[in-house]
N, C-alpha and C positions, 0 to 999 in steps of 0.2 A: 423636137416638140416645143410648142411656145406657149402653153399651158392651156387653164379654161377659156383664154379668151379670143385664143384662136378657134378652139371648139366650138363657137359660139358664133360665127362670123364675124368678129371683130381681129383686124391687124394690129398686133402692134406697131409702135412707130421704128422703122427701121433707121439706128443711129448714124449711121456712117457705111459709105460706099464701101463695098470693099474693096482691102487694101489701100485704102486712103489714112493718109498720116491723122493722128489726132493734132497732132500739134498745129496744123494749120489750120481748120475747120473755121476757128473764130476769124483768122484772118481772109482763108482765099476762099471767103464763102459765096456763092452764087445760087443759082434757084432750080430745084427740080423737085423731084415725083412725089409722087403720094405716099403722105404720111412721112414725108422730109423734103422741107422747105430748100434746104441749102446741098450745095455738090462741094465735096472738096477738092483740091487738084491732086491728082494720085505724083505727077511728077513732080522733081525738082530740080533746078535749072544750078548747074554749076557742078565740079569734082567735088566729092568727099576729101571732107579735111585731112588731111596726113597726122599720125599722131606722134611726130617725131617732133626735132628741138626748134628752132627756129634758125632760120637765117645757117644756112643754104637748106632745104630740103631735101633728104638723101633719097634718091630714085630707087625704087621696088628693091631693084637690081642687087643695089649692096647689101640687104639683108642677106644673100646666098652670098656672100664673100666675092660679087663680081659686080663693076661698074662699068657704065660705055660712055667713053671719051671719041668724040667724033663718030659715032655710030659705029664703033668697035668697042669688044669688051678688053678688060684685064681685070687682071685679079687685085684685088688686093688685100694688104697684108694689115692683119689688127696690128696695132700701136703695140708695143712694148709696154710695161711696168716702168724699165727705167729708163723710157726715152722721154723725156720732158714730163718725168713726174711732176712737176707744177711744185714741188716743197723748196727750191731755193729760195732766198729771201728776196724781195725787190731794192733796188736801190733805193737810200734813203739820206735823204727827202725827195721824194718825188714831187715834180712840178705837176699841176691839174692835169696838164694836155699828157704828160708822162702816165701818168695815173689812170688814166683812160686810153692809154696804151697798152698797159698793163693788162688790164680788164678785157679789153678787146682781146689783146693773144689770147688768154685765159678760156675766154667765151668759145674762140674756134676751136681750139685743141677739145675743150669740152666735146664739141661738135662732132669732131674727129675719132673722138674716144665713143660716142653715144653712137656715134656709125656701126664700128668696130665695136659694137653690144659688152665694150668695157666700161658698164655701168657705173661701177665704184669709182675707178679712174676721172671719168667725166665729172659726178658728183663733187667730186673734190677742184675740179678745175672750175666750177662753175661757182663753187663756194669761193675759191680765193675771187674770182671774178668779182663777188658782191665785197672783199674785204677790201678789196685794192679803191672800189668806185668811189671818186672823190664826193660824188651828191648822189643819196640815197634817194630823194626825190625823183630823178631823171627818170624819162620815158625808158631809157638803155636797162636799170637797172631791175624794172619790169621782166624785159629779158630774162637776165639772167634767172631770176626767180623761176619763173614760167618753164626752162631747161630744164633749170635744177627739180624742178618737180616733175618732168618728164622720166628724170633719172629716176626719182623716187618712189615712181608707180610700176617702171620696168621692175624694180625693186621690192613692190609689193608693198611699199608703206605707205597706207592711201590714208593714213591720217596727216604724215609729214607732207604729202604731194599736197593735199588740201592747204593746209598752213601757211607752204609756198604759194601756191594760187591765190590766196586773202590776200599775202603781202604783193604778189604783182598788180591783183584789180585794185590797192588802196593807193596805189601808183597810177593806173589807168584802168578806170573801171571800164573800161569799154574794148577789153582786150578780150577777144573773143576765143582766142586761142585757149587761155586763161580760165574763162570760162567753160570749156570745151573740157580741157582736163576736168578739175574740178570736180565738173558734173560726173565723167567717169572715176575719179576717187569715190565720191559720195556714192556712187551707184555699186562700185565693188563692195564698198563698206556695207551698204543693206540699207544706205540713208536715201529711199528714192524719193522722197518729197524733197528734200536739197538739190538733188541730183535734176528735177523738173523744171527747177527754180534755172539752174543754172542751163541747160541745155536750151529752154524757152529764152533767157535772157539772149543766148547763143544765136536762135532762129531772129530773134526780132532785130537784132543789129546787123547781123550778115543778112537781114530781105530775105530770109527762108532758099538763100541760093546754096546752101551746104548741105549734101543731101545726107552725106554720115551723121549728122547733127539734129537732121528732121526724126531718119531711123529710129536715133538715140531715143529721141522724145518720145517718138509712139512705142518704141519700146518701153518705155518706162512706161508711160500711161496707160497701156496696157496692163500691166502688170498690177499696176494700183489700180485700175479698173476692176480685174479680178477681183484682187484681195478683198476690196471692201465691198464688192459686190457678194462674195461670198462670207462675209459677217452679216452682211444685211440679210441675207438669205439664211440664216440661222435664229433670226426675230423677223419672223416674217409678219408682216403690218397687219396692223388691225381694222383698219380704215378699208371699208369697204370701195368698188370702185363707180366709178361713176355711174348715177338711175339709169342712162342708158342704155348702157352695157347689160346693168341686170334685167332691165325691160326685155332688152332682145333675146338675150338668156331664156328668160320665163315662155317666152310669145316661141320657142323652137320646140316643146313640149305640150302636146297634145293635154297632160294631165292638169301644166298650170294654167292651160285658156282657159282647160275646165273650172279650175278652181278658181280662173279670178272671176268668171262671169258674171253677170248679176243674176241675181235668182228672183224669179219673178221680172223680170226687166230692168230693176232698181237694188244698184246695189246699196250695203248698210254702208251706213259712214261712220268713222273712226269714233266720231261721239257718242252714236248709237251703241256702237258694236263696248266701246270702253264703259256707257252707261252700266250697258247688259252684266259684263266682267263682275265691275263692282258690286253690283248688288246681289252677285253672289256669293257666298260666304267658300270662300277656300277648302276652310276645316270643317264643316259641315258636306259638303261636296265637292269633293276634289275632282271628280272626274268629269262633273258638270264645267268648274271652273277652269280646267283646263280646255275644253272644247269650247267656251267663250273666249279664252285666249287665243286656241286658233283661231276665232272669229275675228277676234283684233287684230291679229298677224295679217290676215288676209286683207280685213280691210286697208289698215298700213299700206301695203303692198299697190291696194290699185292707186291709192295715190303717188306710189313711188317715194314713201318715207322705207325708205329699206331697212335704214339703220332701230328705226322704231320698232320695226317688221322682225328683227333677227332678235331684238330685247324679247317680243311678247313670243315667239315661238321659242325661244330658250328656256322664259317661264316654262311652257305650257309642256318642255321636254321632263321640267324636274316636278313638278304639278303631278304630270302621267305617274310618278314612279313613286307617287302615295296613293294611287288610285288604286285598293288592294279590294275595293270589295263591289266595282264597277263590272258588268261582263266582260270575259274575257275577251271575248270577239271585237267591243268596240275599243277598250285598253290599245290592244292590237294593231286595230286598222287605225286611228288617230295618234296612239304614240308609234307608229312607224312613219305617219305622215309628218309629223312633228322632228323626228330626227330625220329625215329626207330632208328639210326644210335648212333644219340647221348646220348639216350637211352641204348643202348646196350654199349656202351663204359666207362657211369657211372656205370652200372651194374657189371662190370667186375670188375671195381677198387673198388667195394663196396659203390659207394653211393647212397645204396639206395632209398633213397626220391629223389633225384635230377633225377634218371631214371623214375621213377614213374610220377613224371610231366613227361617228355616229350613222356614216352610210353599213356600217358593219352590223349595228344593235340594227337600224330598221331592216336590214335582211333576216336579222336573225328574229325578227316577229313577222315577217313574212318573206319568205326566200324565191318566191316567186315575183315580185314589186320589180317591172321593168323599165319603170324609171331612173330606180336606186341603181338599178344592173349599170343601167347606161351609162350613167355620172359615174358611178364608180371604174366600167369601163375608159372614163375619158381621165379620169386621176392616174390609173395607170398609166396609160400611155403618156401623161407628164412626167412621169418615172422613166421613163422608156422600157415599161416593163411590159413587151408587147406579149408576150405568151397569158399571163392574167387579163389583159387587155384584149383581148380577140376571144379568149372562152367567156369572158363576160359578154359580149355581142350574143355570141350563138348562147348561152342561157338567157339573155334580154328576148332573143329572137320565139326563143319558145316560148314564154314564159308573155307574153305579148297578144293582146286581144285585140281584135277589133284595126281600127286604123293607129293605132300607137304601134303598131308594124312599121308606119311608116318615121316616128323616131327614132327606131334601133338603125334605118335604111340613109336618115337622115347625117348621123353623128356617125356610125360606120364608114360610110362615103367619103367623110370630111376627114377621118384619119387618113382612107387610104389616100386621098387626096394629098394632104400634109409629106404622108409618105414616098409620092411621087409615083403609087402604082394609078395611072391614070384613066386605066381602063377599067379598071376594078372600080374605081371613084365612080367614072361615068356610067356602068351598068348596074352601080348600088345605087345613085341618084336617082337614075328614071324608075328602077323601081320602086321606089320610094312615094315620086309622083302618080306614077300608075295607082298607087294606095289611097295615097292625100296630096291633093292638089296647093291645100294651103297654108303649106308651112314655107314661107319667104324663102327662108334660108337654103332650103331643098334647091331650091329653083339658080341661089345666085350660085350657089357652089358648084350646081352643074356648067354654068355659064363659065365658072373660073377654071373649073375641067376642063372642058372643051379647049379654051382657051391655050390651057399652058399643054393640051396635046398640038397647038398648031393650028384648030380646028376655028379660023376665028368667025367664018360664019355662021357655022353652030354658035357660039359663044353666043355674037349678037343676036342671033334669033333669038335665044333663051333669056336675054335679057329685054326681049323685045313682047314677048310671052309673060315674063313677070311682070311687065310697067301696067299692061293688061288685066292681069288679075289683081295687083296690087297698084292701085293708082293713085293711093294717098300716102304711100310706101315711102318714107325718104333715103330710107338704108339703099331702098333698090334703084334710085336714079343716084345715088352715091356711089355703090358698089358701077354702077355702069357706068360714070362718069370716070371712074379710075381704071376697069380697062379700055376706053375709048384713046386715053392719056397713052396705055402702053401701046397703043396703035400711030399716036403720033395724030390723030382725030383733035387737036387741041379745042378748037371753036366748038365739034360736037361735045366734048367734053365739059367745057365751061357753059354750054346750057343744062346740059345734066346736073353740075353741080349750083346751076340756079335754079332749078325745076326742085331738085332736094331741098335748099332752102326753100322754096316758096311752101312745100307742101309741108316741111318740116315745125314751120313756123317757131323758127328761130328754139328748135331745140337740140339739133343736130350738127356739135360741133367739127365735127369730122368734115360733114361740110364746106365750113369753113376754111379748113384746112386745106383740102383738098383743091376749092378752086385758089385760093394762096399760090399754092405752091404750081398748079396751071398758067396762073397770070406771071408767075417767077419765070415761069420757064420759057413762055413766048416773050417776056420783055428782055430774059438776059441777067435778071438781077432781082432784087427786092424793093421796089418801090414803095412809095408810102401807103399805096391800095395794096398792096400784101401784106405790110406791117398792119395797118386797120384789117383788116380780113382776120388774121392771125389775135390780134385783140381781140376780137367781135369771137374769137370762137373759145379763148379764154373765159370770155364776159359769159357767152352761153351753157358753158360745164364749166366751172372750176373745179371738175375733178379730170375734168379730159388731159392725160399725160400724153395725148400728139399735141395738144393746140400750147401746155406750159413749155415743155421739149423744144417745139419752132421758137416759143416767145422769145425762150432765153438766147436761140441763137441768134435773132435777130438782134437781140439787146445787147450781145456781143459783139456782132459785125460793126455795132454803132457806137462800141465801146463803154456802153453801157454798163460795164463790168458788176460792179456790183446788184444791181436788179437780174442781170442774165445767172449769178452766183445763188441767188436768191428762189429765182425759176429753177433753176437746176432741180434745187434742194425738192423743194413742191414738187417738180414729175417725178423723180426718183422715189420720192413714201408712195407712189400713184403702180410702179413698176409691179411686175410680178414675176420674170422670171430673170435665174440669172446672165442670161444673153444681153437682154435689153437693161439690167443695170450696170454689167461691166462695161458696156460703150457708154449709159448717159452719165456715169461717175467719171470713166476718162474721158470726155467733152467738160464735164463742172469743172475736174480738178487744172486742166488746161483752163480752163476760164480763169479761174482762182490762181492760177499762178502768173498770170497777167494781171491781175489783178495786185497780188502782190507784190511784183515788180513798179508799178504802176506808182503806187504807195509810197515804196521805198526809195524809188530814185525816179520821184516823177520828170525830173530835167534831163534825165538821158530817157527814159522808155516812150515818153507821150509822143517824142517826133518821133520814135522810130517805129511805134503803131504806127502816127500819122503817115509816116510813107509808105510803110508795108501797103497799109489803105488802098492809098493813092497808085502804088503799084500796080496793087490786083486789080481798081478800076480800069487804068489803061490799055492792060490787058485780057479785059472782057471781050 
């Protein structure tokens, strides 16, 4: 389930291919589908790093106590205790060249011992190693370091293995090896923001050719995707979402066309409707001036002030529940309409317990309301609570007059659709239109049905059927314009999503978006008419979370680091479910910690973006 705003014909933006690394996204980003601008590369080019010592690498082989010399094996035998325990003393004085004689034996028998999983033994050989080296400074003495903390994580001491890691990178910060540990000390320990730091530091210097190193990362990112995805899902935003979205919301609901209509031909305007309000006395009649607040809500609404729209219907919820000596009948039917209202406004923005109460109270002042059925219906099943979710359908379905049969046929469909029972989807659609022809949404979801049965001629007639009935529509040459895309139609598809703009008149970000990521896909890349497209659709919703979500990535791909950190932030308050915030938190957090790297040692990381870059271009 991907909450209200799949119910509603809206996708959200899908963050990342599957099974694609986060850690690349920013770097190996290229241009595809709808509702994501960029493809990541799922592969990576080069063996997984070995996490043994350095300098000779010990083959699979000898962890079982067997190695192959010449392409035969033999056994061999772990080292003794007291065969070159390493505690005699060195000669002394030792000359430099002696002294890094010393160190070197020291270092292999380490080796030898770290073969032979005589952890402690090696430890100590790798420590005289660092006593004997005559310059602390030297690249050699890196090494050592770097061993020795191999020793100390087989060990289990992933604070000392880190320690050692600090002192080999303050030696050669560009030791990647170093960094590789490191990152897995910091990630045993539960420090995975460190652990990011260092594994990303890892990808950008090795060209993202280590593929244990990339894993590493989207594991981690992952992870921290979750978590914070799941705190954020515990304060769920207040911030309504984009006018659009709740327009198309409203406009799927036979009862809200009703209600936004104008009456008389002309509807009241907000001044009007606010005049009226005021000049009625609250305390003197409440239940008067709650029904002029509906009237304010409403008006709000046709202009698409939602936010204003959810204030005056809140009022007019706590207004209702002084109305003690109003008829009960109208109490009733306006404070049920009123928590319906306020209901569906919490719904949108995702909180859902907070809609739940008040779809609860307007059933409980009329239990028959097959609107409340229906949205309460579709809350559920953002639960994935489909048992209450399916007997609210069939009580919406009775409880249903007139052509609002065809709302319960409408949002019924689109679950099972979601669901994937696709025949179920396609025989609750048409009957749906068989009822009412002019509910948009009816029409594309059957086209999307059809489609994902295979059926793609149905599909396109059905969308060929909608452009028909709906010809100032821009959802529906949008929505057509993105399965045209999964047909691989690109030209018919980039008129479709210029037929959307034209008719849309520059309100329909998605739009935007959409032929963006078309013009990505036939050029290869992101041009600077994808970056302006992807602006232009910012410009047109800045609450649209696909058109912030591409910006930032673009703003990434361009190194833009900090503005694409920025975007992150802005579509992620915009998210609503936990899916699509645990991918766009682990896209930020990989942004940010390029970002950080960037800062901190901009003379080692700026060239080795820059080539990563220049790589991935070449390889377009």
């Amino acid at each position: 389930p991907r909450g209200a705003a799949s119910l509603i014909g809206r996708r959200p933006p899908r963050m990342l291919s599957r099974g694609v690394p986060l850690a690349v996204a920013g770097i190996a980003a290229t241009g595809v589908g709808l509702y994501l601008l960029l493809q990541w590369r799922a592969q990576a080019r080069g063996p997984a790093t070995e996490d043994g010592v350095d300098e000779p690498s010990a083959p699979a082989a000898w962890a079982r106590g067997v190695a192959e010399v010449d392409g035969s094996s033999i056994a061999i035998a772990p080292i003794a205790e007291e065969e070159e325990d390493g505690t005699e003393s060195p000669r002394v004085p030792l000359t430099e060249a002696e002294a890094w004689e010393e160190a070197t034996r020291s270092k292999e028998r380490g080796n030898k011992r770290f073969t032979g999983r005589q952890y402690d033994l090696a430890l100590r050989d790798y420590s005289r190693a660092l006593a004997v080296a005559p310059d602390p400074q030297d690249e050699r003495v890196s090494v050592y370091y770097c061993n020795r903390a191999a020793c100390l994580s087989m060990l289990e001491d992933h604070a000392a293995c880190a320690a050692d890691c600090d002192a080999a990178l303050a030696i050669n910060p560009k030791y990647v090896k170093a960094l590789n540990r490191r990152g897995s000390a910091h990630e045993k320990a539960g420090d995975l923001d460190a652990a990011l730091l260092d594994y990303t530091a890892s990808c950008l210097l090795s060209c993202f050719e280590q593929s244990a190193t990339i894993e590493a990362a989207d594991r981690v990112l992952k992870v921290i995707g979750v978590r914070k995805a799941e705190e954020r899902f515990k304060h769920a935003t207040k911030r309504l979402p984009s006018p659009n979205f709740i327009r198309t919301f409203m406009e799927s609901f036979i009862a809200h066309r009703r209600l936004l209509a104008p009456v008389g031909g002309k509807a009241q305007t907000v001044a009007q409707a606010s005049a009226r309000r005021v000049a009625c006395s609250r305390e003197d009649e409440p239940a008067r001036h709650a029904a002029l607040l509906e009237e304010e809500a409403i008006a709000y609404m046709g202009n698409q002030q939602y936010t204003e729209a959810l204030v005056a219907w809140e009022a007019a919820v706590e207004v209702w529940a002084e109305a003690k000596n109003a008829p009960s009948s109208k109490v009733n039917r306006d404070a049920r309409r009123a928590h319906n209202m306020v209901g569906t406004f919490y719904h949108v923005r995702a909180s859902l317990d907070e809609a739940l109460v008040h779809y609860e109270k307007a059933l409980s002042l009329d239990d028959k309301d097959a609107n409340t059925l229906i949205k309460r219906a579709s809350l559920y099943f953002e639960r994935e609570q489909m048992e209450p979710c399916l007997a609210d359908f069939e009580m919406a379905e009775r409880a249903a007059t007139g052509i609002e049969l065809a709302d319960v046929c409408c949002h019924r469909g689109q679950v099972y659709m979601l669901r994937g029972q696709l025949d179920e989807a396609v025989a609750e659609l048409k009957r749906g239109l068989s009822i009412d022809k002019s509910v948009m949404l009816t029409h594309v979801q059957l086209a999307m049905s059809y489609f994902r049965l295979g059926q793609r001629q149905a599909s396109l007639e059905a969308f060929q059927q909608a452009e028909k009935l709906f010809p100032k529509c821009a959802e529906v040459y949008n929505f057509h314009g993105e399965l045209l895309v999964e047909c691989g139609q690109m030209t018919e598809a980039l008129s479709k999503f210029d037929e959307a703009i034209r008719v849309g008149g520059d309100r329909l970000a998605a739009s935007y978006v959409n032929k963006a990521s078309a013009v990505a896909m036939t050029r290869g890349g992101a041009d600077d008419e994808v970056v302006a497209l992807i602006e232009k659709a910012a410009e047109v919703d800045p609450l649209s979370e696909a058109a912030l979500i591409h910006l930032a990535q673009l703003k990434w791909q361009r190194s833009e680091l900090a503005e694409a950190v920025a975007l992150y932030d802005r579509g992620i308050e915009l998210l609503r479910t936990k899916e699509e915030l645990a991918e766009a938190y682990g896209m930020r957090e990989a942004a940010d910690a390029h970002l950080k790297l960037l800062r901190s040692q901009r003379e080692i990381y700026e060239p080795a973006i820059a080539a990563n870059r220049a790589k991935m271009q070449q390889q377009r």
